[in-house]
Short mmCIF file of the C-alpha atoms (twelve columns), coordinates in Angstrom:
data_MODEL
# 
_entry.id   MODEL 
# 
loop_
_atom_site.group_PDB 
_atom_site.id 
_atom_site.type_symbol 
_atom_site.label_atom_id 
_atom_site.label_alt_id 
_atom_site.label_comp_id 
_atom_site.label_asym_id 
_atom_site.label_seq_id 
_atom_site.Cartn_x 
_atom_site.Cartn_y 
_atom_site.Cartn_z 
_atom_site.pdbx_PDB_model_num 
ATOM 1   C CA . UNK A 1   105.213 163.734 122.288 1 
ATOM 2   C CA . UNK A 2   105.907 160.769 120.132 1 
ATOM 3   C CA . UNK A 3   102.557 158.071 120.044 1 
ATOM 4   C CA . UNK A 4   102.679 154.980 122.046 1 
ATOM 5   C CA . UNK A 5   101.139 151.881 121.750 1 
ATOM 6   C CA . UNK A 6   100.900 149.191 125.380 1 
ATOM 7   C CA . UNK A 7   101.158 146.119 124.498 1 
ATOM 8   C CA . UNK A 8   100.082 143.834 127.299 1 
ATOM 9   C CA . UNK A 9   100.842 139.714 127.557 1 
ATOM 10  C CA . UNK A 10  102.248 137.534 130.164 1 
ATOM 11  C CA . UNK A 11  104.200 135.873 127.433 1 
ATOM 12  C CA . UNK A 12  107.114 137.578 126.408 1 
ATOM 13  C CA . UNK A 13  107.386 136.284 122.728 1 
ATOM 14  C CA . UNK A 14  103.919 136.863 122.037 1 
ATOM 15  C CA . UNK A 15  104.602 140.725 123.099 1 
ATOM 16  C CA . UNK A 16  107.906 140.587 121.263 1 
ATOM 17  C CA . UNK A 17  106.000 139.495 118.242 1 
ATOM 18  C CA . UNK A 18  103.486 142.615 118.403 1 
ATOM 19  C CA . UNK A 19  106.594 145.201 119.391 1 
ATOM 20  C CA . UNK A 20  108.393 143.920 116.618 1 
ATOM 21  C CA . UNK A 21  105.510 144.935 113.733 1 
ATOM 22  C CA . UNK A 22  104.841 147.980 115.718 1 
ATOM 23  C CA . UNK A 23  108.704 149.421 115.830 1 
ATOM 24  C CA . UNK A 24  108.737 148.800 112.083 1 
ATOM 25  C CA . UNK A 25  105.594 151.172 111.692 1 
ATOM 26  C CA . UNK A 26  107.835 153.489 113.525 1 
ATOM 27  C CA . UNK A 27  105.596 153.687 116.914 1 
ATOM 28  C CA . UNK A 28  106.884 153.580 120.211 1 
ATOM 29  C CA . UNK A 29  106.047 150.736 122.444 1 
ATOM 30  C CA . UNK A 30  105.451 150.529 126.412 1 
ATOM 31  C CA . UNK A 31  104.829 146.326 127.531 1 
ATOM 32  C CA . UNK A 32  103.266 145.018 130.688 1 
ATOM 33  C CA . UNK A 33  102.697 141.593 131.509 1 
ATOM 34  C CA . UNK A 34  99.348  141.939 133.024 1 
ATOM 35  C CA . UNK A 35  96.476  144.060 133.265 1 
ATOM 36  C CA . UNK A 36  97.231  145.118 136.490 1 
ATOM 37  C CA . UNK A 37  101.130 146.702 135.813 1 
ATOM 38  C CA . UNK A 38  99.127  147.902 132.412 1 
ATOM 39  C CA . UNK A 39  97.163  149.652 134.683 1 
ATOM 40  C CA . UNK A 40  99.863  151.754 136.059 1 
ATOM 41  C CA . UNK A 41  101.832 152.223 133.042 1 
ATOM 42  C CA . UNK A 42  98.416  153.930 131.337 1 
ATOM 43  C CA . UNK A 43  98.413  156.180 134.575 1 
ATOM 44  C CA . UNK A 44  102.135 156.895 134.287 1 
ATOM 45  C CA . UNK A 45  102.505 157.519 130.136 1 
ATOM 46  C CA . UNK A 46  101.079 160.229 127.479 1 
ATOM 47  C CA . UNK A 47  100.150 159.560 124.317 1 
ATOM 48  C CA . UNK A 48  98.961  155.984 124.135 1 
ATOM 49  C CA . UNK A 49  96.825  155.291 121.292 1 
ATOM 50  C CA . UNK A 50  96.128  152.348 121.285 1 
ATOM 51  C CA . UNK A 51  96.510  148.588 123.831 1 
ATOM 52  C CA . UNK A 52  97.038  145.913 122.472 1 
ATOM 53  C CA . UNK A 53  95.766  143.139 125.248 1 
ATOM 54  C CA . UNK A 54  95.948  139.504 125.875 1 
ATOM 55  C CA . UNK A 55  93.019  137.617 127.638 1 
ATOM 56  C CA . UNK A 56  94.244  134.993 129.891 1 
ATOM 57  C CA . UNK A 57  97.036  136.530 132.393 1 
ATOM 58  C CA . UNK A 58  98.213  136.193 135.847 1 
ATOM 59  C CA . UNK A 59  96.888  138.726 138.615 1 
ATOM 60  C CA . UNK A 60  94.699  140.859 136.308 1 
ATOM 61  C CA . UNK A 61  93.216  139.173 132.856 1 
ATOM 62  C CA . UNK A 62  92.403  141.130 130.098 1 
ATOM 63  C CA . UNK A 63  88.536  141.403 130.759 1 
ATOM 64  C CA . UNK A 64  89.352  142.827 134.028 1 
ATOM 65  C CA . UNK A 65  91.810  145.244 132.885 1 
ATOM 66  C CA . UNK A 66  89.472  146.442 129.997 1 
ATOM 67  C CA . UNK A 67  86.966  146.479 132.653 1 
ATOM 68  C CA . UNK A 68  88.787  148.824 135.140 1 
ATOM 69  C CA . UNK A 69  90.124  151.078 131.759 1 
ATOM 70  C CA . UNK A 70  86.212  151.207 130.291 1 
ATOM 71  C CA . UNK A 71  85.584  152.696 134.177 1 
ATOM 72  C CA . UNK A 72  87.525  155.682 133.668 1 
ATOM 73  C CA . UNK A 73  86.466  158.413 132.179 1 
ATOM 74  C CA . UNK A 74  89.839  159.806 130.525 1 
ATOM 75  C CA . UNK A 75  89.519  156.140 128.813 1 
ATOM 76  C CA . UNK A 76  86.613  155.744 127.441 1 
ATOM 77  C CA . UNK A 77  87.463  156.347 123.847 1 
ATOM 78  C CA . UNK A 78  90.657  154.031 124.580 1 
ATOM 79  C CA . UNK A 79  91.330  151.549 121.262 1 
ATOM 80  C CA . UNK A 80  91.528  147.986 123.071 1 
ATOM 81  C CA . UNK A 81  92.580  145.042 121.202 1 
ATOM 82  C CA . UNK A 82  92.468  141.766 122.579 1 
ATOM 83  C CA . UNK A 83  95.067  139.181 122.111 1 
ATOM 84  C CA . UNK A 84  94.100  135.298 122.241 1 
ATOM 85  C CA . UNK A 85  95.024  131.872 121.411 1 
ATOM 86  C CA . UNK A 86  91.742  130.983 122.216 1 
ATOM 87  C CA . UNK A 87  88.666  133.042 123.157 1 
ATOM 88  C CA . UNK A 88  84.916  131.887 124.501 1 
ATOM 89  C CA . UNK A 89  82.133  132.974 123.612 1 
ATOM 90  C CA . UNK A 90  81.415  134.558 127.109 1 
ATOM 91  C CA . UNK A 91  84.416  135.796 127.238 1 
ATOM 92  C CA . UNK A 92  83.844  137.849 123.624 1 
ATOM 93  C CA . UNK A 93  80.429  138.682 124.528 1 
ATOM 94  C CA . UNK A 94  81.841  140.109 128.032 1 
ATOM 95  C CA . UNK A 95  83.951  142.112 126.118 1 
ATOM 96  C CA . UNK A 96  81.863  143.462 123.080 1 
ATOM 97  C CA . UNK A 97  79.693  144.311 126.796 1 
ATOM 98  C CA . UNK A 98  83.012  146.219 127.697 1 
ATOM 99  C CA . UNK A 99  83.765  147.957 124.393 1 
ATOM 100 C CA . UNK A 100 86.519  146.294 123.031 1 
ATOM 101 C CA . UNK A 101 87.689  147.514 119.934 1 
ATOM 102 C CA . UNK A 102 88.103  144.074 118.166 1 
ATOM 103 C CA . UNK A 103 90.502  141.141 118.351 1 
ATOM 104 C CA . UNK A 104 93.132  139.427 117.121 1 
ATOM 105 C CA . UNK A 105 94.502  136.071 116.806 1 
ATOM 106 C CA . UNK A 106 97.769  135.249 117.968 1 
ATOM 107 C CA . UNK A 107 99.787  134.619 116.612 1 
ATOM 108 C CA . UNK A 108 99.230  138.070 115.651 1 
ATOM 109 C CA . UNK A 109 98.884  139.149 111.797 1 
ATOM 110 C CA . UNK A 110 100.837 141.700 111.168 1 
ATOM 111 C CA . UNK A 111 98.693  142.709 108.228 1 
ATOM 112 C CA . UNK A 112 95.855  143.098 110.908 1 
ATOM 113 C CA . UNK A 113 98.263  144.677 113.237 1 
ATOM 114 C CA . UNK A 114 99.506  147.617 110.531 1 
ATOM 115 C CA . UNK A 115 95.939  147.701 109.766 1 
ATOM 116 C CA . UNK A 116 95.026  148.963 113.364 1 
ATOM 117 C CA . UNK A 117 97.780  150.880 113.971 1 
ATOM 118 C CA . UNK A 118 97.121  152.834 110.549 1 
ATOM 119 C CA . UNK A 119 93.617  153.409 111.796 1 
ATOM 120 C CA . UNK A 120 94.306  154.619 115.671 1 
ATOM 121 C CA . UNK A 121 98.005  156.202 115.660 1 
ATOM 122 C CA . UNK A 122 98.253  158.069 112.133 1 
# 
């Protein structure tokens, strides 16, 4: 099965923006625009490597969803990104709490982005 990276954000161009860097690293890419339709999609797919997550989102945020991901078992050694414009220092400590793998600025680097995918998905 080919590897698969979720990229999750309420805001279309800032997913489009992350798909874009990782289709050219020649990854597959599965979107949802909230943690709680991430959810699902990490129940439904194989092979995801790695999530790419943004913070502040409608009906499930992206402390919540790395919350209810950190919960399961099968997830624990999950690669989680977070996505933000902005990010408090509650909200970072929360998720260093959480395990979050480490975070990214949007709009997002792409340098950083190849960097992580080179590290989780080779």
């Amino acid at each position: 099965m080919a590897t698969k990276v979720l990229i999750v954000d309420d805001s279309k161009t800032a997913r489009k923006e992350v798909v874009r860097v990782v289709h050219n690293h020649g990854i597959l890419t599965i979107e949802a625009q909230n943690g709680k339709e991430a959810l699902a999609k990490l129940e439904e797919k194989e092979d995801i490597k790695l999530v790419f997550c943004d913070v502040n989102m409608p009906e499930m945020n992206g402390i919540e969803f790395l919350e209810a991901v950190k919960k399961q078992d099968k997830f624990q050694n999950l690669p989680v990104v977070m996505l933000t414009s902005e990010a408090t220092q509650d909200v970072m400590k929360r998720a260093k709490e959480l395990g979050v793998t480490g975070w990214i600025i949007k709009p997002a680097d792409p340098k950083t982005v190849n960097t992580l995918l080179d590290t989780f998905c080779a």
